[in-house]
Structures are given as structure tokens and as C-alpha cells.
C-alpha positions in Angstrom: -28.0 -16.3 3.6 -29.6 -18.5 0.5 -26.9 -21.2 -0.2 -29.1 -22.0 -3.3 -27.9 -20.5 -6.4 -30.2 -19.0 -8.8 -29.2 -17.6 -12.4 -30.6 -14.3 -13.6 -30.2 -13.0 -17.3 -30.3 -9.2 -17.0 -28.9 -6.0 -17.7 -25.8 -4.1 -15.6 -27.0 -1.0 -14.6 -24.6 0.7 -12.3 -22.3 -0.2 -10.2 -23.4 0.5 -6.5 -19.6 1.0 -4.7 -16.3 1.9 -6.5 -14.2 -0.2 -4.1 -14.3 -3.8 -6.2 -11.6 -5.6 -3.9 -11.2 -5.7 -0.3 -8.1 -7.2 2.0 -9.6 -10.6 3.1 -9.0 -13.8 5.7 -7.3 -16.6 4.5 -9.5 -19.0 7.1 -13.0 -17.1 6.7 -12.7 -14.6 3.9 -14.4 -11.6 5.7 -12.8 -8.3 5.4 -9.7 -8.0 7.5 -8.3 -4.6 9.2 -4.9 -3.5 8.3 -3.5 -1.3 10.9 0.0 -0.3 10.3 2.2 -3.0 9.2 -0.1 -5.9 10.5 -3.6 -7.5 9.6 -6.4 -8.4 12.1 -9.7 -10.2 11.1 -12.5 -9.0 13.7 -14.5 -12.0 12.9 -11.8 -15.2 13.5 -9.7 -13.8 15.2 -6.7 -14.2 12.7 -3.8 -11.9 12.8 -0.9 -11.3 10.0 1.5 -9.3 8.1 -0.1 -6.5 6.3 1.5 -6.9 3.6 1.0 -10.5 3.3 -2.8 -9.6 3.1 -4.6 -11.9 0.1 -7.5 -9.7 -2.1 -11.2 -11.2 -3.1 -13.2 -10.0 -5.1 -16.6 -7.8 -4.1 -19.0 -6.5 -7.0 -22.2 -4.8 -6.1 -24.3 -4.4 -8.9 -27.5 -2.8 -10.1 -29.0 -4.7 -12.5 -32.6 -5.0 -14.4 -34.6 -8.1 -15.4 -37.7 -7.1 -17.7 -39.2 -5.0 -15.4 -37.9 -5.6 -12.5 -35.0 -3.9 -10.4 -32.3 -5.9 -8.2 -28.7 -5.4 -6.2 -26.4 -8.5 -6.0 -23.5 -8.6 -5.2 -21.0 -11.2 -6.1 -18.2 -12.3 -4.3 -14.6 -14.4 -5.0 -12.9 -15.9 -7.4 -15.5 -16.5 -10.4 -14.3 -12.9 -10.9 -10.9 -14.1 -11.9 -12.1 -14.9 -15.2 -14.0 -11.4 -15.5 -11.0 -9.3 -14.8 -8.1 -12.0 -16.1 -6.5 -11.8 -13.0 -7.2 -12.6 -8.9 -8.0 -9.7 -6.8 -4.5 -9.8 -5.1 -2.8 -9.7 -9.0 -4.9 -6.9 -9.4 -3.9 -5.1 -6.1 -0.1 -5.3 -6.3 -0.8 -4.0 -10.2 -3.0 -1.2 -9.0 -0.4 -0.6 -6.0 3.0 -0.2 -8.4 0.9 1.7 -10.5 -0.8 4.5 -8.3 0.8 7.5 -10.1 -0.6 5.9 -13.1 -4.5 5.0 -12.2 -6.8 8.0 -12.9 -9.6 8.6 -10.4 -12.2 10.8 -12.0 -12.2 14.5 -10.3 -15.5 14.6 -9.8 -15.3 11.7 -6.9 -15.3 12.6 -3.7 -13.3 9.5 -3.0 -10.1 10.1 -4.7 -7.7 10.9 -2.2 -8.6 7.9 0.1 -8.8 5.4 -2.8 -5.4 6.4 -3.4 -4.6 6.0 0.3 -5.9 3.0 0.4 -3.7 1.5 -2.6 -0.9 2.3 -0.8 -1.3 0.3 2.2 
């Protein structure tokens, strides 16, 4: 991966996945497995309450510079800002609120996004 970070002034095109947060490590912040009432992360090692689980952030975009087409994806907590709350506010919000949230019919997704808020 390039640790050097480069700016780019462009245009948000689409977004490229739906799913925005994601259940994460405390010590390596890769995506950790809930499985029933505990947490697992396959890459440390690290095991928890499932409930306990922290949220970061993960935004894949599509976005256009003059003429030229690229997908980023931006990760963590410089999205706090962007969405005026952490990813783990914005879970437990999301999670109390499930009846609430509307997933558009046409996604194919629905019925496991709203599986997966309830975990």
C-alpha cells in the first residue's frame, strides 16, 4: 500500500458498495467476524464481546478528475467529521432505529442489511 498521501479535487460519482461501516479490531482495525454473541479478528488473532464490537468507517467511491476515472476508498475516522458522528455512534443509531431506516425496494440487499444491523 502507498503510505504517501496525495490530494485529488474531483467529482463523486457513485458510490461503489452500500455497506459504509464495518465491525473492526481495536489492535489492527481489519474487519472482525461476529459469530453469535462473540467477535473474532482472522488477522490478529483478537477475540471479544460482540457487542462490544467498535465501527470504522469504509467509503468506496467513484469519482472523476477532468477526464479521468478513479475508485478510492477512504477509511476511519476523517469520516467523523463527514457524517457528524463515529461509525460506532452511527451503528447503535442505525441499530435502535431499524424499523425506522428505509432500504430502497429495488435492492437486492435489503433483508440482509437489515440482518446485519441487528447483530
Amino acid at each position: 500500500m502507498n503510505r504517501r498521501r496525495k490530494f485529488l479535487l474531483a467529482s463523486v460519482l457513485a458510490l461503489q458498495n452500500s455497506s459504509f461501516i464495518y465491525p473492526s479490531c481495536q489492535k489492527c482495525f481489519s474487519r472482525i467476524l461476529l459469530v453469535s454473541k462473540r467477535s473474532n479478528c482472522p488477522k490478529c488473532g483478537s477475540t471479544g464481546e460482540a457487542e462490544n464490537a467498535s465501527y470504522r468507517y469504509k467509503l468506496a467511491l467513484k469519482v472523476a478528475e477532468s477526464n479521468k476515472l478513479f475508485g478510492i476508498t477512504v477509511f476511519g475516522s476523517c469520516l467523523d467529521a463527514f457524517f457528524g458522528l463515529t461509525a460506532t455512534g452511527l451503528h447503535r443509531i442505525l441499530k435502535a432505529n431499524i424499523d425506522k431506516v428505509q432500504v430502497p425496494v429495488t435492492s437486492s440487499s435489503a433483508q440482509t442489511t437489515r440482518e446485519k444491523l441487528k447483530r
